[in-house]
C-alpha angles and dihedrals in degrees: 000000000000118000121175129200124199127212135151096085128128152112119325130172119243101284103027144110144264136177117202122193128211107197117191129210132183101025146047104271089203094070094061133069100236128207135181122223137190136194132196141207101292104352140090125285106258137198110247101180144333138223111196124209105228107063098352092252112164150221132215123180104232089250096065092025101130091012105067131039133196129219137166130209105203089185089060094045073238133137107186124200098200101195121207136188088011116200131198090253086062090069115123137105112264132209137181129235136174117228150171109215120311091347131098121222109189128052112252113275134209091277124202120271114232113191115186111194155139 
């Protein structure tokens, strides 16, 4: 069964950088489409970008397009988000989760905290 555990996540000035990881366990990543969510204080959770599984394309949500990037490392069973120009509205906690269309297949982990802030 594929369980997936986030890190990377703290506390970054306005402009700076983050990398999260997404390290998968049980199962080949490879096989999955991975995205990478984030919910604020008060507000819905919200997908932030995807990776697919078939020829790597990718999605940004306007908000982080030009700023984020996603990557996987199928050798290291990894999908990174490496987060750029961060701004305080970026700040959420994120979490990873593989899905097939519209469907999630993991249950919601712990996710990784990113503050951005002065």
């Amino acid at each position: 069964q594929l369980q997936l555990v986030e890190s990377g996540g703290g506390l970054v000035q306005p402009g700076g950088s983050l990398r999260l990881s997404c390290a998968a366990s049980g199962a080949i990543l490879d096989y999955y489409a991975i995205g990478w969510f984030r919910q604020a204080p008060g507000k819905e959770r919200e997908g932030v970008s995807g990776i697919s599984s078939s020829d790597g394309s990718t999605y940004y949500v306007d908000s982080v397009k030009g700023r984020f990037t996603i990557s996987r490392d199928n050798a290291k069973n990894t999908v990174y988000l490496q987060m750029n120009m961060l701004k305080p509205e970026d700040t959420a906690v994120y979490y990873c989760n593989a899905y097939v269309g519209q469907i999630i297949v993991c249950p919601w982990g712990q996710g990784t905290q990113v503050t951005v802030s002065s």
